[in-house]
C-alpha positions as CSV (number, residue, x, y, z in Angstrom):
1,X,-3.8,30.3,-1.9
2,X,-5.7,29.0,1.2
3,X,-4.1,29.3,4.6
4,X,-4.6,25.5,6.1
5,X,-4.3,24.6,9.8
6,X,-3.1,21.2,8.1
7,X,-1.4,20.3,4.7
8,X,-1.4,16.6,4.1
9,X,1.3,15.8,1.4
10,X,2.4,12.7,0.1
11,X,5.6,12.3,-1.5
12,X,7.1,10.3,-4.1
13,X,9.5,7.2,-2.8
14,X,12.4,8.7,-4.6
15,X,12.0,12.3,-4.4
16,X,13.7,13.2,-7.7
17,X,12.7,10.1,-9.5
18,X,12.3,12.6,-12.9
19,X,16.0,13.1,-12.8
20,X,17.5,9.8,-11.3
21,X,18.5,6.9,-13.6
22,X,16.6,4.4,-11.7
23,X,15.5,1.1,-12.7
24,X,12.7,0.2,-10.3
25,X,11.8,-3.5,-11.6
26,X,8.8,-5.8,-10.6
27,X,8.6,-4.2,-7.3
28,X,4.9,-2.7,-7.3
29,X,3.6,-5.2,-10.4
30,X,1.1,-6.3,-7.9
31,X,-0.3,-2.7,-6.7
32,X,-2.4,-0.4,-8.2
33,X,0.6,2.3,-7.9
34,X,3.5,2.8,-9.6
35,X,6.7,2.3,-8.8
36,X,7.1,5.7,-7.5
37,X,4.4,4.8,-5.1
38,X,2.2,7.2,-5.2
39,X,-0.7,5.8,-3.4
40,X,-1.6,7.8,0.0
41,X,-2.6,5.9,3.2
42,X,-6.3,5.9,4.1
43,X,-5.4,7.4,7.5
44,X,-5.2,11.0,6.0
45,X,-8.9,10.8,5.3
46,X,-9.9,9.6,8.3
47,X,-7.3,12.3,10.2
48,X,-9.1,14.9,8.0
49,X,-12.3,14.1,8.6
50,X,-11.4,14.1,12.4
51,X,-10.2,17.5,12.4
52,X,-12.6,19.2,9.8
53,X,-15.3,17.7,12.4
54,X,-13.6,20.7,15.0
55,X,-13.3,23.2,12.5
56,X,-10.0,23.2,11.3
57,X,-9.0,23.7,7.6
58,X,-6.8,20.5,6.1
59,X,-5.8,19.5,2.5
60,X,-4.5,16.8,0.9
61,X,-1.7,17.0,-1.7
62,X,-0.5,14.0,-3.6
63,X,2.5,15.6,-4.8
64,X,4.2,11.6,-6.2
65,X,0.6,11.7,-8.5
66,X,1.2,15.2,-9.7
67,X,5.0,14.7,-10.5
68,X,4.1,11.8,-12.1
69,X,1.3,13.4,-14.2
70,X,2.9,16.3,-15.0
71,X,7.3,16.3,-15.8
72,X,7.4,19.9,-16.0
73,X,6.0,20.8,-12.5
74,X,7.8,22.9,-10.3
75,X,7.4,21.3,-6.6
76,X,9.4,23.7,-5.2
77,X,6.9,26.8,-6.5
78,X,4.1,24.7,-5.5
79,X,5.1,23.6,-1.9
80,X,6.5,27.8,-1.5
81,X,3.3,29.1,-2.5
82,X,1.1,26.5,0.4
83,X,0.3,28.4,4.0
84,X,-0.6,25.9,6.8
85,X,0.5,25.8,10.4
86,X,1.4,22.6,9.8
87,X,2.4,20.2,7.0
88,X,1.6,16.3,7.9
89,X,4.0,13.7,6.1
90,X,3.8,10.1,5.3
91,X,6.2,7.8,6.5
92,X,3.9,4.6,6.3
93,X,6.1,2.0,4.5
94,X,9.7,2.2,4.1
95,X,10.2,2.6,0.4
96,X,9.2,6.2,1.3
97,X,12.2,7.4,3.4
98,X,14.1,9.0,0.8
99,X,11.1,11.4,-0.5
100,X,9.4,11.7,2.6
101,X,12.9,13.6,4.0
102,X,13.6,15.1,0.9
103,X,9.9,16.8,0.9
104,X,10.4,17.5,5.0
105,X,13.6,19.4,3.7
106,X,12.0,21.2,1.2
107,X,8.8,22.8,3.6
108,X,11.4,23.3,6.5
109,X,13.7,25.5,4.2
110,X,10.4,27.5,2.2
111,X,8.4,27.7,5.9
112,X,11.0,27.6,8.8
113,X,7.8,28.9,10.8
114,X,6.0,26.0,10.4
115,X,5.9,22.6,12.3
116,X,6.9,19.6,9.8
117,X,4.9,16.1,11.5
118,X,5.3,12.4,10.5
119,X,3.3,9.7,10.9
120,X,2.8,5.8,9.9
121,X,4.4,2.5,10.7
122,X,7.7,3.4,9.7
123,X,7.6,6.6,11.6
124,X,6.6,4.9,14.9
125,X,9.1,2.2,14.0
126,X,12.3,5.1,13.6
127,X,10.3,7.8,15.6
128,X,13.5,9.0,18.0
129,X,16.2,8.6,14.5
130,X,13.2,10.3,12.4
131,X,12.5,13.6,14.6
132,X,16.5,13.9,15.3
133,X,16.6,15.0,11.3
134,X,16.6,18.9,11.7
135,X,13.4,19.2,9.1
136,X,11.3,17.1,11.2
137,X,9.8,18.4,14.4
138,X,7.1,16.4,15.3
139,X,6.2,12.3,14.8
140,X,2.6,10.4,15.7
141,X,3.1,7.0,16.9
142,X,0.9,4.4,16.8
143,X,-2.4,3.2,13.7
144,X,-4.8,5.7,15.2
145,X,-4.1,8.5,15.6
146,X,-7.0,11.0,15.0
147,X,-7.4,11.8,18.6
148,X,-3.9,12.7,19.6
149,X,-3.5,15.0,16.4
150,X,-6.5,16.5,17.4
151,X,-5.2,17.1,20.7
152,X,-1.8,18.0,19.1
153,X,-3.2,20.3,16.9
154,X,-5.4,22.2,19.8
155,X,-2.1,22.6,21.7
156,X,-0.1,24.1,18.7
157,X,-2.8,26.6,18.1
158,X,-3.3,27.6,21.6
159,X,0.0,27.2,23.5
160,X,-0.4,24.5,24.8
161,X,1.5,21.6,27.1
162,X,2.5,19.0,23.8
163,X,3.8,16.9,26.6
164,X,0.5,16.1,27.5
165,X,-0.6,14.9,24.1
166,X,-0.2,10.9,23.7
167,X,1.9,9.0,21.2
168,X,3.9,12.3,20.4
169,X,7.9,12.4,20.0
170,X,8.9,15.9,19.6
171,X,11.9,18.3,20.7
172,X,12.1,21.1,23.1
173,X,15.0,23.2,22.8
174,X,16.7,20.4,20.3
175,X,15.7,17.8,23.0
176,X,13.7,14.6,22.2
177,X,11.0,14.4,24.3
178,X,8.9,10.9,24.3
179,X,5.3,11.0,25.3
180,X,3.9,7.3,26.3
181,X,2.2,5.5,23.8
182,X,-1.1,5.4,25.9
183,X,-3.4,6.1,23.2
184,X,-4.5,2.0,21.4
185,X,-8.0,1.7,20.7
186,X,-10.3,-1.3,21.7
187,X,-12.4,-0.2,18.2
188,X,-12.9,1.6,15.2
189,X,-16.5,2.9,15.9
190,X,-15.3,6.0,16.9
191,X,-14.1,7.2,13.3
192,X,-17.2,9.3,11.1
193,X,-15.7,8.5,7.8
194,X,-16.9,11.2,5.3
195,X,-16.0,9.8,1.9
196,X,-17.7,13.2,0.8
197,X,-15.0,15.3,2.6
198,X,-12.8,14.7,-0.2
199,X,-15.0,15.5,-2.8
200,X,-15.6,18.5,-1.2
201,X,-11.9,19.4,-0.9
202,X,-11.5,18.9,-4.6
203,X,-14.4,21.6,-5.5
204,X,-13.1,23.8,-2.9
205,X,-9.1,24.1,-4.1
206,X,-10.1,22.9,-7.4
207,X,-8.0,20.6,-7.5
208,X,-8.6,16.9,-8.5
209,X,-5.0,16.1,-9.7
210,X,-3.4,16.8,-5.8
211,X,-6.3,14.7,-4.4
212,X,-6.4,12.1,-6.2
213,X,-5.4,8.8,-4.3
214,X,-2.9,7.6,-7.0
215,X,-2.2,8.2,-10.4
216,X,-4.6,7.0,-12.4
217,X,-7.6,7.2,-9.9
218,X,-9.9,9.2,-12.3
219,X,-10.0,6.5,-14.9
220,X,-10.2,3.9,-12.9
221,X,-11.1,4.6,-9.4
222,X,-10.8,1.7,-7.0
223,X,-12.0,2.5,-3.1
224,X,-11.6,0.9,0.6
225,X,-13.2,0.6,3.5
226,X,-11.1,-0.8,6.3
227,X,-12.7,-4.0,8.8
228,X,-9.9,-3.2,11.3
229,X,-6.3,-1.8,12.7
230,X,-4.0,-4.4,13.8
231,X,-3.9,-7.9,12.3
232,X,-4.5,-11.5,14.2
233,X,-2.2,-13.4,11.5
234,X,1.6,-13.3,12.4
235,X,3.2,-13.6,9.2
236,X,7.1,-13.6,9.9
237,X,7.9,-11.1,7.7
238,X,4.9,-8.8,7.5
239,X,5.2,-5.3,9.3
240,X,1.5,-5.5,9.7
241,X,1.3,-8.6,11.6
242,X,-0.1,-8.9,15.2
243,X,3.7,-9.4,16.5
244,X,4.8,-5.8,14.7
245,X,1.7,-4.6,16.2
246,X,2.5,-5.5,19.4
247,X,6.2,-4.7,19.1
248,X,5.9,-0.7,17.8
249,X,2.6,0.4,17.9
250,X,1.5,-0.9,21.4
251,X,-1.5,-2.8,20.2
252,X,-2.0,-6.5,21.9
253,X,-5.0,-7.1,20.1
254,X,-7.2,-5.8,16.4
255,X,-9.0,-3.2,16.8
256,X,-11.9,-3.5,14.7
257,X,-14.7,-1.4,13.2
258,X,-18.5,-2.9,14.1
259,X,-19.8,-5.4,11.0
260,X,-22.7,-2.8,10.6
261,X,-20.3,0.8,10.3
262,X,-18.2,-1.5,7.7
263,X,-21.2,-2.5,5.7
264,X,-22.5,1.2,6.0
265,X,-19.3,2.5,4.9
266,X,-19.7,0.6,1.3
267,X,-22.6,2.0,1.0
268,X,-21.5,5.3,1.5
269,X,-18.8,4.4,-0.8
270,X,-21.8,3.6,-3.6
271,X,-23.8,7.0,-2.8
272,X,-20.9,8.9,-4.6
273,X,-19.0,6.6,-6.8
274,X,-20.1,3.8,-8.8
275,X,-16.2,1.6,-8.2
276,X,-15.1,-1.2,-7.1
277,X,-15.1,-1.6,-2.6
278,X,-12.1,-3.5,-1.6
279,X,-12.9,-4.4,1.9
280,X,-9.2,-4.6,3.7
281,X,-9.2,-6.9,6.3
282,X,-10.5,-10.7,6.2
283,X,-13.9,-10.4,7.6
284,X,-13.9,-13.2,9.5
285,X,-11.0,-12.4,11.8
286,X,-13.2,-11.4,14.3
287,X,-14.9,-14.6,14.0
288,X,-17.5,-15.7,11.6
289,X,-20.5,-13.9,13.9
290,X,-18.9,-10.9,12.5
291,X,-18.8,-12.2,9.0
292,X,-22.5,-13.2,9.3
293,X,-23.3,-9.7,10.5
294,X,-21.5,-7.9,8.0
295,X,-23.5,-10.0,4.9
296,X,-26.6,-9.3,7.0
297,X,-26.2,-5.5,6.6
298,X,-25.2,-5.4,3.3
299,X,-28.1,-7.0,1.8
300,X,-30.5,-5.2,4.1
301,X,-28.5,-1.8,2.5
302,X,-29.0,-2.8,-0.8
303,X,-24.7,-3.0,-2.2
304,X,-24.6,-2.8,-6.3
305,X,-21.0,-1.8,-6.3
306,X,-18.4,-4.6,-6.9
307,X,-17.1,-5.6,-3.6
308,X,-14.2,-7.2,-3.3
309,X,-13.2,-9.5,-0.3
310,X,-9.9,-10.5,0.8
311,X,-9.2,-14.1,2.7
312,X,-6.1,-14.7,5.2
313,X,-7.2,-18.2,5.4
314,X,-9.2,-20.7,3.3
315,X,-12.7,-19.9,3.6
316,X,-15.7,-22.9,3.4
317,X,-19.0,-23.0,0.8
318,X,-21.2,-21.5,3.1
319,X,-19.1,-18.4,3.0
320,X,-19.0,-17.4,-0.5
321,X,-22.4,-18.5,-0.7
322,X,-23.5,-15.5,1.8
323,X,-21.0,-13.3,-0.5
324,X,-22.9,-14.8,-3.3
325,X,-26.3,-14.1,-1.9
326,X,-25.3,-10.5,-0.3
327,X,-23.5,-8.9,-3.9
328,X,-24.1,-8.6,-7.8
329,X,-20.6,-8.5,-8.2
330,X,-18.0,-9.9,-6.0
331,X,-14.0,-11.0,-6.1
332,X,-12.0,-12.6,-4.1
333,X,-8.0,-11.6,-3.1
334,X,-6.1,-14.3,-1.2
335,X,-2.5,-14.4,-0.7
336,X,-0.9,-17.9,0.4
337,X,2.4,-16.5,-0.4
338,X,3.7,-19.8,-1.6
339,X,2.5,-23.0,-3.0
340,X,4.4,-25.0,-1.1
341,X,3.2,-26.0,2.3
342,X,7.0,-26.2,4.2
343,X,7.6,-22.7,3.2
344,X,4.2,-21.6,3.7
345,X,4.5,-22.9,7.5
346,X,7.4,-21.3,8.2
347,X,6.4,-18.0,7.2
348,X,3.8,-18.2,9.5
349,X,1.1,-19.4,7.6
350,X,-0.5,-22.6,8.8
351,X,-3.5,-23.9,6.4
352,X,-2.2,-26.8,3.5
353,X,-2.8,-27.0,0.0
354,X,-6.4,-28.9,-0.1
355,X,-7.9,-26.5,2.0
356,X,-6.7,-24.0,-0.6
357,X,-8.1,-25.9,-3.6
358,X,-11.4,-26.0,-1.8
359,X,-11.7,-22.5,-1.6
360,X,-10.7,-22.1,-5.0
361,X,-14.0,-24.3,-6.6
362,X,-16.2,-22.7,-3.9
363,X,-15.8,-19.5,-5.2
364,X,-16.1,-20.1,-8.4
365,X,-19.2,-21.8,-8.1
366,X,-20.4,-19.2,-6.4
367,X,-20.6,-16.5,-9.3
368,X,-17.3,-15.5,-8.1
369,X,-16.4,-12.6,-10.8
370,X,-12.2,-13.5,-10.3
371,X,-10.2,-15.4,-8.2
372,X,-6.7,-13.2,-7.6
373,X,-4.3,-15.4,-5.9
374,X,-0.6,-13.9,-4.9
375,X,2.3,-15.8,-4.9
376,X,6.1,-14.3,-3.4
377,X,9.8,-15.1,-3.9
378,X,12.1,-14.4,-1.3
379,X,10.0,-16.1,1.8
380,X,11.7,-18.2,4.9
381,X,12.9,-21.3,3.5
382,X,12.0,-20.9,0.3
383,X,14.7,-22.2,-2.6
384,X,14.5,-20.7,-6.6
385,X,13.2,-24.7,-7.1
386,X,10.2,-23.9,-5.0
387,X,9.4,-20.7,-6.5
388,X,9.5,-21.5,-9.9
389,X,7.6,-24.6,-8.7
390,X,4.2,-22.2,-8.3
391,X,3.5,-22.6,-11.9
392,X,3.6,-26.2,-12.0
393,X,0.9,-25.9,-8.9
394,X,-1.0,-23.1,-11.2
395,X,-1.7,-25.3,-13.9
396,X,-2.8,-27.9,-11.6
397,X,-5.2,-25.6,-10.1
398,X,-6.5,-24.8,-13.7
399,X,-7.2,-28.3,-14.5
400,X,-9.3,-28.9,-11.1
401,X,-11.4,-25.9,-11.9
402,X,-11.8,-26.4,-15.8
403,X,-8.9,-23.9,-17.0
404,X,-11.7,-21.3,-15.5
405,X,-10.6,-17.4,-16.6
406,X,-12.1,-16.2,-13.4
407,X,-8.9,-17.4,-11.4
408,X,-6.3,-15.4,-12.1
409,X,-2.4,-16.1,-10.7
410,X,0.5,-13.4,-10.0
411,X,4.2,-14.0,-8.6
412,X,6.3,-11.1,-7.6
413,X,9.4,-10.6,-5.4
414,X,9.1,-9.4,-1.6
415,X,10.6,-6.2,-2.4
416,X,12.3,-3.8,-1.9
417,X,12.7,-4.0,2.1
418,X,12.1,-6.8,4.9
419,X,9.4,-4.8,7.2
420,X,11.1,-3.2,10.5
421,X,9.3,-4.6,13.3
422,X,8.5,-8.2,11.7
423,X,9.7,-11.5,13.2
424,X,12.0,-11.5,10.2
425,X,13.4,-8.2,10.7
426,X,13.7,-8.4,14.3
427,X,15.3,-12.3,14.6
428,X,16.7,-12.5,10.7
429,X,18.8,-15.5,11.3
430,X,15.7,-17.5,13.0
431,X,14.2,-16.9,9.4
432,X,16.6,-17.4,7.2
433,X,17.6,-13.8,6.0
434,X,20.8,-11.8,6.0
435,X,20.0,-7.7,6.2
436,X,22.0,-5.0,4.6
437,X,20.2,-1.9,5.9
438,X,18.8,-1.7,10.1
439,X,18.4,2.3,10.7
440,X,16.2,4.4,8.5
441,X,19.0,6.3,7.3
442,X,20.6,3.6,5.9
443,X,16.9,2.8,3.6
444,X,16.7,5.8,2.8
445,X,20.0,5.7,1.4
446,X,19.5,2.3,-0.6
447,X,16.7,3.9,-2.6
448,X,19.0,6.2,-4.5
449,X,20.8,2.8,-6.0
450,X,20.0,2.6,-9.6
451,X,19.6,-0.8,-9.6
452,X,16.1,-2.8,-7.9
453,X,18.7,-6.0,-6.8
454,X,20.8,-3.4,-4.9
455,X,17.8,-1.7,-3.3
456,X,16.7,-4.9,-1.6
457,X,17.5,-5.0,1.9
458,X,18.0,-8.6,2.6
459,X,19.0,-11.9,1.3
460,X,17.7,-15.7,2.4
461,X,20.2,-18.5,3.0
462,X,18.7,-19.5,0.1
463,X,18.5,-16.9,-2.3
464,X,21.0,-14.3,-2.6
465,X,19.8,-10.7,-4.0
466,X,21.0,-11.7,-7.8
467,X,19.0,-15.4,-7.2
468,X,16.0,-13.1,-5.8
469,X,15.8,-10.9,-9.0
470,X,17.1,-14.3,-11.6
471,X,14.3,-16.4,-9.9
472,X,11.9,-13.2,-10.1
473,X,11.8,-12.9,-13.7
474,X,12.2,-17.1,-14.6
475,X,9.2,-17.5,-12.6
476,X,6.9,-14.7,-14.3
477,X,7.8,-16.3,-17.5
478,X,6.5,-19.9,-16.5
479,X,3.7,-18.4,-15.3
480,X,3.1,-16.5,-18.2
481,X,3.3,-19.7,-20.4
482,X,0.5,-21.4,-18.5
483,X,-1.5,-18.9,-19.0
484,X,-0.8,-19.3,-22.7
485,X,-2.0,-23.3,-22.2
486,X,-4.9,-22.5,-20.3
487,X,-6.1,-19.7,-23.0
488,X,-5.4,-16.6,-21.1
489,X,-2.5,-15.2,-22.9
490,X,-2.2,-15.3,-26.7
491,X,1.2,-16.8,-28.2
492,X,1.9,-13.1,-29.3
493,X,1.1,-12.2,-26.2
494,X,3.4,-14.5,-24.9
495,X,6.1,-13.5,-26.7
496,X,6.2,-10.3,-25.9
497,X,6.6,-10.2,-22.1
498,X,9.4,-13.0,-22.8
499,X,10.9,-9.9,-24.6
500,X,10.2,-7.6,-22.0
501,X,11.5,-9.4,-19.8
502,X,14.7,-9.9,-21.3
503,X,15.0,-6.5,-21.7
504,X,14.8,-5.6,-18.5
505,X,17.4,-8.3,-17.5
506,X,19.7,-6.5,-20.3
507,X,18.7,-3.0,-19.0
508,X,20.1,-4.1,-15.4
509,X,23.5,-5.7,-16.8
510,X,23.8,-1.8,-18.4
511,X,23.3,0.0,-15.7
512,X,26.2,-2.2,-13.8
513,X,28.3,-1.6,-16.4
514,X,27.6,2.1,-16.4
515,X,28.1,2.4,-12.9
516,X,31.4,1.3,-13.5
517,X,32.7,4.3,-15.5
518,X,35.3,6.3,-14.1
519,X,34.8,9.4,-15.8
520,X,31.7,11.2,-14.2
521,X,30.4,13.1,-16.9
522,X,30.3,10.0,-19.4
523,X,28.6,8.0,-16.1
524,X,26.2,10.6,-16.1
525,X,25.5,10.6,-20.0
526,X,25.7,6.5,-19.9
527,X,22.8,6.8,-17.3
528,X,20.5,9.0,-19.0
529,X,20.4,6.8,-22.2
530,X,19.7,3.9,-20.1
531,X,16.9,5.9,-18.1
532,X,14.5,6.3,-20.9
533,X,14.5,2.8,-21.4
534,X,13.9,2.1,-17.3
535,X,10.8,4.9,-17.5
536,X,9.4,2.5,-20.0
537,X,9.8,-0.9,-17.7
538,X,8.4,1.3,-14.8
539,X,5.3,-0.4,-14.7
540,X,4.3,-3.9,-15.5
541,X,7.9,-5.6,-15.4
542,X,6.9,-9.0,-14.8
543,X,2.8,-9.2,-15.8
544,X,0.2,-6.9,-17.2
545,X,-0.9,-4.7,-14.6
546,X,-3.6,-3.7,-16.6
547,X,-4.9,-7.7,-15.3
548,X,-5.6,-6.3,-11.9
549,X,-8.4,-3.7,-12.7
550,X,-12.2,-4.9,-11.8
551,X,-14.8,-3.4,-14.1
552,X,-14.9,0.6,-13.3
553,X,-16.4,3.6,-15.5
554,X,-14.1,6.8,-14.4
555,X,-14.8,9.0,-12.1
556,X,-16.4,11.2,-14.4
557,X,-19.3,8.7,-15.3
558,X,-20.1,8.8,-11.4
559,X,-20.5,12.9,-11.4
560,X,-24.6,12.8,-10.7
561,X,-24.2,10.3,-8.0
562,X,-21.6,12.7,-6.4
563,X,-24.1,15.9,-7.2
564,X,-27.0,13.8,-5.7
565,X,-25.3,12.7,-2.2
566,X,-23.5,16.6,-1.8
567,X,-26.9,18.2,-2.3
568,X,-29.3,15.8,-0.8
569,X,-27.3,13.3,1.3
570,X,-27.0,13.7,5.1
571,X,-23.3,13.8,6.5
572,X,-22.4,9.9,7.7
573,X,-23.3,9.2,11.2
574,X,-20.1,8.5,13.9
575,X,-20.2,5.6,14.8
């Protein structure tokens, strides 16, 4: 084995999913991962990149995709038989907690000589709770953080003062020490993003099943290039919003990467993989001058890749005309969160229902290739009438646009925690909700329920958790039925997620009953049964997941382009 300076490792959310009877439900429909979440955050490649750029030697190790791929591994033998000064682990979102710790446990106990660090909203949220646990010594606060690792690192290595690195929490002779969070940059430009570093790191461990960003990446490898950090929407219960921002990482305002770095980072993208570009980040937050720019450079670079765009807001013509004029291929991903305008308002969102529509027909007049629209149940306000209601307003917007397959409509429940650091965490009763966890030990404890309604965090005056799930399922199914009347579901088709859908209704009345079982072995014997069918309903609980995936060969089909660009390409330029 390589010694590393750094080992990047992302774990699953549960750490021993493989064993637990644990019936996730509908709560990652909507995401490329699974359930077990097994999608890294983008920040470890742009952390790596930072420190290859002074030499040092990182990996990273996607341990939730490799469990996942293969039962049999031993994570234990694997993680024993690493070497690196320091492992670096994920604590982004909170559906992490329990196998981010368990993981941190697990390197402390095989290297007690190495540091363990944290990083990610969550971490900076829970940074003086998180570094109290014994396995964790070090924790990274704030959405950029390349710098002060880099500084970090340099410090570890050499002896140095870690009270003079920003953003760090760390102990001294079991004390917490907190730096100042002084380190919030004005812009992204200062990131080289070297989508060939990975590639590189693959050939070098050979190893494309620990690198790979989530399970199925090979076969159908979807990309990103990020517009900004920090967010100017303030959706109430969004840990990503401007107010979060503000409230635990220090940021008052985006930061946001120049139109012309983001258009040249798709087309670095495109040198080595022929997949679909989703640009994170509504371009025109930083007004439509940006927007403008960001078209401009595109078709001046020549994009063939599909590039997909995502909206905050309703956009006008003129906009997906200059999409339409810049790509081949394009799509669109716009959340309103809810159909209904009250609700939608009170969440934070303040555009109406025309506006939407409009946006709608644009885009599809423009050679849109799809339309994804997400809807979400458990929202300020919001009663199981008005969430079921969003299929009523989906087959209206199918009859404005001509039952057109190109718009394509998903509900799913907000799930499985209310985001510390949101309005709606911070003020619950302003917004409606009732909490049942606050600290991060008590997430990471509601993870290890084997039941999805009992993982949830919160309730709504509104909803409670067994409304949340009941309205979850009832409104998939009318959803699912106008997509049989508009001709994008078969009858059959129909019929059986209406039985998949029951089943997984039945499977969570089982697993109640189970839990009720005195005797521990029979419990135990009870739950396994039941856990084969759960494995089954992992994925696609509620719709087809498969309905998510824009035209992509795999990986493999894209091997010259990645020979080409590693033997002829120059490195990217910083910015």
């Amino acid at each position: 084995m390589h010694r590393e300076d750094l080992i990047f490792l992302h774990a699953p959310s549960v750490y021993d999913f493989r064993k637990r009877s644990i019936f996730y439900g509908p709560v990652s429909d909507l995401v490329p991962s699974t359930p077990v979440f097994e999608m890294y955050p983008f920040g470890f490649t742009t952390m790596a990149n930072r420190l290859a750029r002074d030499g040092y030697r990182v990996r990273i190790i996607n341990l939730a995709s490799m469990m996942l791929n293969d039962p049999k591994l031993d994570v234990e033998a694997l993680v024993g038989k690493l070497r690196s000064a320091v492992f670096g682990i994920d604590l982004h979102w909170l559906p992490h907690a329990h196998g981010s710790l368990a993981v941190a446990e697990m390197v402390k106990r095989l290297h007690p000589d190495s540091k363990v660090l944290f990083g990610g909203f969550s971490s900076s949220y829970y940074h003086e709770e998180l570094v109290r646990y014994p396995q964790v010594d070090l924790v990274l606060r704030g959405d950029s953080v390349e710098e002060p690792l880099a500084q970090m690192m340099a410090a570890l290595e050499k002896g140095g003062d870690l009270s003079k690195v920003p953003n760090l929490t760390w102990k001294r002779e079991g004390q917490v020490q907190v730096n100042d969070l002084t380190h919030v940059p004005d812009d992204l430009d200062h990131l080289e993003i070297d989508y060939g570093w990975i590639i590189r790191s693959v050939i070098r461990h050979r190893d494309l099943e620990g690198a790979k960003p989530f399970k199925d990446w090979d076969r159908y490898p979807l990309t990103a290039v990020f517009t900004a950090r920090g967010c100017t929407q303030c959706c109430a219960v969004c840990g990503g919003s401007c107010g979060a921002m503000r409230r635990v990482l220090g940021r008052t305002k985006a930061a946001f990467r120049s139109p012309e770095n983001v258009a040249q980072d798709v087309y670095d993208v495109q040198c080595y993989l022929d997949a679909p570009v989703f640009v994170v980040g509504d371009v025109r937050q930083n007004g439509d001058g940006y927007a403008e720019r960001f078209f401009r450079r595109c078709r001046e670079l020549g994009i063939d890749n599909h590039v997909v765009l995502e909206l905050f807001t309703p956009a006008p013509a003129s906009y997906f005309e200059e999409a339409r004029k810049t790509f081949g291929r394009y799509s669109i991903q716009f959340s309103p969160d809810s159909h209904e305008e009250r609700v939608r308002y009170a969440l934070g969102r303040r555009f109406d229902n025309p506006s939407v529509e409009k946006s709608i027909s644009h885009a599809l007049s423009s050679d849109c290739q799809r339309f994804d629209m997400f809807f979400m149940i458990g929202l300020p306000e919001q009663t199981p009438g008005s969430a079921l209601e969003s299929a009523d307003y989906t087959r209206k917007l199918y009859a404005q646009n001509g039952n057109d397959h190109r718009l394509l409509v998903y509900t799913s429940p907000l799930a499985p925690f209310l985001d510390p650091g949101s309005f709606a965490f911070e003020n619950p009763e302003k917004y409606g909700y009732r909490l049942f966890a606050r600290t991060l030990e008590e997430h990471r404890a509601r993870l290890e329920s084997p039941n999805w309604r009992d993982v949830l965090s919160y309730e709504t005056v509104n909803m409670t958790r067994d409304d949340i799930v009941e309205v979850s399922y009832n409104a998939a199914d009318r959803l699912n039925q106008v997509r049989v009347e508009v001709g994008l579901m078969t009858a059959e088709e129909l019929k059986v997620r209406e039985e998949r859908s029951r089943d997984a209704r039945q499977l969570m009345s089982e697993v109640d009953m189970a839990m009720t079982i005195e005797d521990l072995r029979e419990r135990e014997a009870a739950m396994i049964v039941l856990k084969r069918r759960g494995d089954d309903l992992m994925e696609s609980t509620i719709c087809q997941k498969r309905e998510l995936e824009w035209d992509t060969p795999s990986v493999f089909r894209s091997l010259p382009r990645v020979m080409r660009s590693l033997l002829f390409r120059r490195r990217p330029r910083s910015g």
